[in-house]
KEKE-3310 file (N, C-alpha, C; in steps of 0.2 Angstrom, whole numbers, plus 5000, padded with zeros to 4 digits):
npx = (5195:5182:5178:5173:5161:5155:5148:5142:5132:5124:5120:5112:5101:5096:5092:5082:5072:5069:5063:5054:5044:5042:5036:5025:5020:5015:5006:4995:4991:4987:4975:4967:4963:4970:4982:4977:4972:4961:4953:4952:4942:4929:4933:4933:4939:4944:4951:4970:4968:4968:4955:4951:4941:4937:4938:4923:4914:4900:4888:4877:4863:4860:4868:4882:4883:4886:4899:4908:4906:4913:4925:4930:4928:4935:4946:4952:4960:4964:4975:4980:4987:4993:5002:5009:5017:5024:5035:5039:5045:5055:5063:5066:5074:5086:5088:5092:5100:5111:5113:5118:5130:5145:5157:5154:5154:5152:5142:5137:5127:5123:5111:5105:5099:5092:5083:5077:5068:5060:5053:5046:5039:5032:5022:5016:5010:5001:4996:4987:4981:4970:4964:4958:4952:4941:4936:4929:4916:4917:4919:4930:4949:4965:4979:4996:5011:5024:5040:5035:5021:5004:4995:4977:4967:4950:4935:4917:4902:4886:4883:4894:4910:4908:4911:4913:4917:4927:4935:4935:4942:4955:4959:4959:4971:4981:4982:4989:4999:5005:5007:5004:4988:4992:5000:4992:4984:4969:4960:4944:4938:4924:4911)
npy = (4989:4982:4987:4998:4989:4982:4994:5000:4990:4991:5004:5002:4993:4999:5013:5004:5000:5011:5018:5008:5010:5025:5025:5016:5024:5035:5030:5027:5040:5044:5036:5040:5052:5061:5076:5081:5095:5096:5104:5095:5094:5085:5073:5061:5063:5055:5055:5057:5050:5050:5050:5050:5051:5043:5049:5050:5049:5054:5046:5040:5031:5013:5005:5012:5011:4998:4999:5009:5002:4988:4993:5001:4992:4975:4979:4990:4984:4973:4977:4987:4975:4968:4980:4981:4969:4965:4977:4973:4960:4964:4972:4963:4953:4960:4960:4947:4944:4952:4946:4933:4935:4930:4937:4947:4958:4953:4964:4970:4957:4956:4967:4965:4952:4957:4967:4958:4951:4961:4964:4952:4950:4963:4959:4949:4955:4964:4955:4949:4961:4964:4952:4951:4962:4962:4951:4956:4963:4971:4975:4975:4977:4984:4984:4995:4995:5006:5013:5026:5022:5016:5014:5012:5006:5004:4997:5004:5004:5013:5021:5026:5027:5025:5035:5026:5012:5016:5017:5002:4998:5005:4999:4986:4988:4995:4983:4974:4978:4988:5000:5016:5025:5039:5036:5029:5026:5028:5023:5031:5020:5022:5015)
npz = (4976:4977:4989:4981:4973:4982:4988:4978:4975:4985:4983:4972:4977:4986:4978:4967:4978:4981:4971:4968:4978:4976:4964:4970:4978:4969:4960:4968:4972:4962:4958:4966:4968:4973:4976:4968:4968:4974:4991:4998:5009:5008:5015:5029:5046:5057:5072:5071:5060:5041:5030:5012:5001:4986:4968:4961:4947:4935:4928:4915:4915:4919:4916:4916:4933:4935:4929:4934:4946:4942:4937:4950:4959:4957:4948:4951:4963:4959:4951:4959:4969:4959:4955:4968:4971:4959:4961:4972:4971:4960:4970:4980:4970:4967:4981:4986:4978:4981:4996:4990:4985:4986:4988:4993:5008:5024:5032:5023:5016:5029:5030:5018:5020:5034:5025:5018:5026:5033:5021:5019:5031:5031:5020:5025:5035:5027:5022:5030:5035:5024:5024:5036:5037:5027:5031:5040:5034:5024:5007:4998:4999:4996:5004:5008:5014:5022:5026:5034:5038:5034:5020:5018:5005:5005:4998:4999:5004:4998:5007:5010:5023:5039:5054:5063:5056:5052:5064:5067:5056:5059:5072:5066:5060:5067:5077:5068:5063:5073:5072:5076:5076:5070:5057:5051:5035:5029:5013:5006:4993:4984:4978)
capx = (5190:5180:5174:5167:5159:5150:5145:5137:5129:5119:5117:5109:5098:5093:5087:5077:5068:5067:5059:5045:5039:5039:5030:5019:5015:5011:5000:4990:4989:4982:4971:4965:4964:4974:4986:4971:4971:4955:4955:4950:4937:4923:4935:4930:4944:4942:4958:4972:4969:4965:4950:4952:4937:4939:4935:4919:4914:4894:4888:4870:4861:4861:4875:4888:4883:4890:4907:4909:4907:4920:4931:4933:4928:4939:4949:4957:4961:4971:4979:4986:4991:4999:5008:5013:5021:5031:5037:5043:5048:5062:5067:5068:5079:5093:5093:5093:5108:5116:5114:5121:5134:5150:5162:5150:5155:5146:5138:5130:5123:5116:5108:5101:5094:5086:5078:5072:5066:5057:5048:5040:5034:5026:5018:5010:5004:4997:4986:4982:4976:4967:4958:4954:4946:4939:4929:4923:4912:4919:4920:4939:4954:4973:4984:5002:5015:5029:5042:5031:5015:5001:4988:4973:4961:4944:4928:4914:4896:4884:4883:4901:4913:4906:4917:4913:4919:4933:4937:4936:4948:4960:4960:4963:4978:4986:4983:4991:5006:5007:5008:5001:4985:4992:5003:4988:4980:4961:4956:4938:4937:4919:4906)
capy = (4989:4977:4992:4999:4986:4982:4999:4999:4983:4993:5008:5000:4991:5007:5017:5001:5000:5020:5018:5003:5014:5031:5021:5014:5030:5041:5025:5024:5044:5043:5033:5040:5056:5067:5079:5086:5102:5097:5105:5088:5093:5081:5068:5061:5063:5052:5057:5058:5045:5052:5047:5053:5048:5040:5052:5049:5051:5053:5043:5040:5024:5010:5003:5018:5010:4993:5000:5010:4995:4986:4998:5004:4985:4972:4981:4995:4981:4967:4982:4988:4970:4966:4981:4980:4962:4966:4980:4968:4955:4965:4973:4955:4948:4963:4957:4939:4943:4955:4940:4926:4937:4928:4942:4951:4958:4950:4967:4970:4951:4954:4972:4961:4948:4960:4970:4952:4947:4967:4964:4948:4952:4968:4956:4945:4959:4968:4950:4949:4967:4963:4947:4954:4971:4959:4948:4962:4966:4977:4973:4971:4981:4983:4986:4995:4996:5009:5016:5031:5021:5011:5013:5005:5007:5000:4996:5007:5005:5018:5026:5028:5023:5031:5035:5018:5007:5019:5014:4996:4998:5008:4997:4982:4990:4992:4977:4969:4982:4991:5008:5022:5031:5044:5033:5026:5031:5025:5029:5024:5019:5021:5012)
capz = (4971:4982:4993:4977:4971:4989:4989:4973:4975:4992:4981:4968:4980:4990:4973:4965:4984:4985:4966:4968:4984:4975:4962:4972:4982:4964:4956:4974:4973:4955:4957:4972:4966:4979:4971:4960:4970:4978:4997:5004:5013:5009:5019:5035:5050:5066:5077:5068:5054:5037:5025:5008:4998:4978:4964:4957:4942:4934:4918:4912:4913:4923:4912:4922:4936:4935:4924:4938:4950:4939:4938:4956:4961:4954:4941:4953:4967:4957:4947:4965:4971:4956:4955:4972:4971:4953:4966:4978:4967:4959:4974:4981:4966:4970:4990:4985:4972:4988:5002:4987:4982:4987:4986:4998:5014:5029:5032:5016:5017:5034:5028:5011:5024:5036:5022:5017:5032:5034:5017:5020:5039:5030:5016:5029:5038:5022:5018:5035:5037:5019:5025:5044:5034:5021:5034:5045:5030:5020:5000:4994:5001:4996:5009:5006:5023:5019:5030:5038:5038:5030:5018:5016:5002:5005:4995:5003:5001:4996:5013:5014:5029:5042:5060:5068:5052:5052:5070:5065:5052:5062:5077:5064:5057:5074:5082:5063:5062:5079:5071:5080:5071:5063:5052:5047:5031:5027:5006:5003:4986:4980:4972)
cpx = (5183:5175:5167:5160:5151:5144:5141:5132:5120:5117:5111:5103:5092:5089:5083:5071:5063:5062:5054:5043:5039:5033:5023:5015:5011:5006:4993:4987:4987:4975:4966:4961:4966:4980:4983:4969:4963:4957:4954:4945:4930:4926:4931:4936:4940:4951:4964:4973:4965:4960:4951:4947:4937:4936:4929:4914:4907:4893:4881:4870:4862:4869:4885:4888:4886:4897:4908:4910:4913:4926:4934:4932:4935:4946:4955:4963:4966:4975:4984:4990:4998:5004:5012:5018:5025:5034:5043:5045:5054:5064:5068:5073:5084:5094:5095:5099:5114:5117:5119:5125:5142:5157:5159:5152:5150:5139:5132:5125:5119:5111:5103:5096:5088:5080:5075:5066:5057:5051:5046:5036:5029:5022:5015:5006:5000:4993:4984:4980:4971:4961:4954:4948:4941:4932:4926:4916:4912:4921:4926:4943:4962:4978:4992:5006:5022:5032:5039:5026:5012:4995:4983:4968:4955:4939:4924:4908:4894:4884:4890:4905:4910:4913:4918:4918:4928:4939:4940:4942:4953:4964:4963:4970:4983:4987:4988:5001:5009:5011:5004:4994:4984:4998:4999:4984:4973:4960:4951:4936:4928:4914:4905)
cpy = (4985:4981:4993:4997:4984:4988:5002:4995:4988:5000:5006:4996:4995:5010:5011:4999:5008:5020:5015:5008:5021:5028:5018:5018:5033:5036:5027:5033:5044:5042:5036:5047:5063:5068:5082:5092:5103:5100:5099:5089:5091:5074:5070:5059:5059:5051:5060:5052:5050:5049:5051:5049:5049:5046:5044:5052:5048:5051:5044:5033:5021:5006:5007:5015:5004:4996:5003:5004:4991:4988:4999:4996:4981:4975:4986:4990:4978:4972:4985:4983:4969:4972:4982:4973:4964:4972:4976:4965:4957:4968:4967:4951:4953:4961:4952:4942:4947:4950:4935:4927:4934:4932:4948:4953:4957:4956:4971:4965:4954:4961:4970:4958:4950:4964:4962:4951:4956:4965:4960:4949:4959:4962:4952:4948:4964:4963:4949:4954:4967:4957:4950:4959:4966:4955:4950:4966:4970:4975:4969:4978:4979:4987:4989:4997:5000:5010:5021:5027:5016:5015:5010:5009:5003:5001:4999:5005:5012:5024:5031:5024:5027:5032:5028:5011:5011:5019:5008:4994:5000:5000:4990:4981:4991:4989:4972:4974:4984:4997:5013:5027:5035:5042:5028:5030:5028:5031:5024:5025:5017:5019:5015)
cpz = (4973:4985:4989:4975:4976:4988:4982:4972:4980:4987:4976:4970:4983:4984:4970:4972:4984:4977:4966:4973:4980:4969:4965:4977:4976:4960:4961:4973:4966:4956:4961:4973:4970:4973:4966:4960:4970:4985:5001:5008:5012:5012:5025:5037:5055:5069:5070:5059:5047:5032:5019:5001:4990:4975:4961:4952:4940:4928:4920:4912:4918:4921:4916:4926:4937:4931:4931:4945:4948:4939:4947:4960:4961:4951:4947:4959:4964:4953:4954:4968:4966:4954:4962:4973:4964:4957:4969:4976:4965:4964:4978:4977:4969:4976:4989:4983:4977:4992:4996:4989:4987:4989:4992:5006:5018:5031:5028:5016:5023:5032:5022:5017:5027:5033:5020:5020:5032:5028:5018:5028:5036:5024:5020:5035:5034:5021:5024:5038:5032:5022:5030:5039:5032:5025:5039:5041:5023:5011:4996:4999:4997:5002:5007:5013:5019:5025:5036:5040:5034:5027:5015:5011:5002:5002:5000:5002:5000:5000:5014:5019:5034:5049:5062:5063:5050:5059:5069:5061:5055:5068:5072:5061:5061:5076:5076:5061:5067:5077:5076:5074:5067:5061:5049:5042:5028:5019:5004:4995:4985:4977:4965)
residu = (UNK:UNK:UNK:UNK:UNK:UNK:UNK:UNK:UNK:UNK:UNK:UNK:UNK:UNK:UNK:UNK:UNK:UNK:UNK:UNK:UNK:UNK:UNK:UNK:UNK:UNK:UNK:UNK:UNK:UNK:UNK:UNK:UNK:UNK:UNK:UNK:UNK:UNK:UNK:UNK:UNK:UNK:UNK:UNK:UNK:UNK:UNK:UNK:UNK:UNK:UNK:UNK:UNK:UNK:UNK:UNK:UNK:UNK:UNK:UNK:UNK:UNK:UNK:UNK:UNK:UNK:UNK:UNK:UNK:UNK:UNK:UNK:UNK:UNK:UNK:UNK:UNK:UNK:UNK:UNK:UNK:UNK:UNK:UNK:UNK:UNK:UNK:UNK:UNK:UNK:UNK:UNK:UNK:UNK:UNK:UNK:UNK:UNK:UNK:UNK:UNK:UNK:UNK:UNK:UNK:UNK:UNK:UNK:UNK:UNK:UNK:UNK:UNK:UNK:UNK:UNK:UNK:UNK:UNK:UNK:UNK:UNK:UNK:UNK:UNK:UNK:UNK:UNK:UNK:UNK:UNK:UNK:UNK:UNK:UNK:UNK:UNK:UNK:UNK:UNK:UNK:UNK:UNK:UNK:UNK:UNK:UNK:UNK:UNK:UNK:UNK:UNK:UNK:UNK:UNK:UNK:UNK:UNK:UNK:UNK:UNK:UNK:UNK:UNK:UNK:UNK:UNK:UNK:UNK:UNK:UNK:UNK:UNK:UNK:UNK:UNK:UNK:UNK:UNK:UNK:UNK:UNK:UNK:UNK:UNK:UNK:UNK:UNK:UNK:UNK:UNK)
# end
């Protein structure tokens, strides 16, 4: 009964993990507005990294203009962090309650530990691909690190990101993950 109990512990683990990440791929594609059966092609590619630029939407007035600012500024950023960290906070309370678990076979425990240990080394390399981007110039950014890849959402200005800013960002996401280019996904978010 013992077995089962282990092996529900790990399953139960594995679906609220494999849940905050499908959640936080379909929030990030929302927002982002991929899936809206645009053809994509007003992206900018440089090698195999993808660009997938913010829907933008036309108001009147200068008034539109700052909402839009807020919105895509402030409001869409802390709206990603915070749901990335309630994310990882519950699946962080079932490891923790996996590694406590007393009853626990050693190899469940080191399997809780390791995913511990995996999620904080991506959290300190998502604020520090967030800061790096952030003090090369660039507005706000939210960083998410998945199994396949990374996505980075970044504040653009008016011009856009152009290739060269899209280089910078690339080169700073490999030298902070040591992923390969096309596991990197750049979405520039809009003014």
């Amino acid at each position: 009964m013992s077995v089962w109990k282990r092996n529900a512990v790990v399953l139960a683990i594995v679906l609220f993990v494999g849940v905050a990440v499908y959640l936080n791929w379909s929030y990030n594609n929302q927002l982002t507005g991929e899936g809206s059966g645009t053809d994509g092609s007003d992206g900018k590619v440089l090698g195999q990294t993808t660009l997938v630029n913010g829907v933008d939407e036309e108001r009147d007035g200068e008034t539109a203009e700052s909402q839009t600012e807020e919105e895509t500024g402030s409001g869409y950023f802390a709206s990603a962090r915070l749901n990335r960290q309630q994310a990882r906070d519950s699946a962080l309370e079932l490891l923790q309650e996996a590694a406590a678990d007393e009853k626990a076979d050693q190899k469940v425990v080191d399997e809780a530990n390791a995913s511990i240990q995996t999620m904080a080394d991506d959290t300190l390399s998502e604020a520090q691909v967030e800061n790096l981007v952030t003090a090369k110039g660039y507005g706000d950014c939210v960083c998410f690190i998945g199994e396949d890849g990374v996505n980075l959402v970044v504040s653009s200005t008016d011009q856009g990101l152009s290739e060269t800013d899209i280089a910078k960002i690339v080169e700073i996401v490999r030298e902070e993950t040591g992923l390969s280019a096309d596991q990197i996904k750049i979405i520039e978010a809009k003014p």
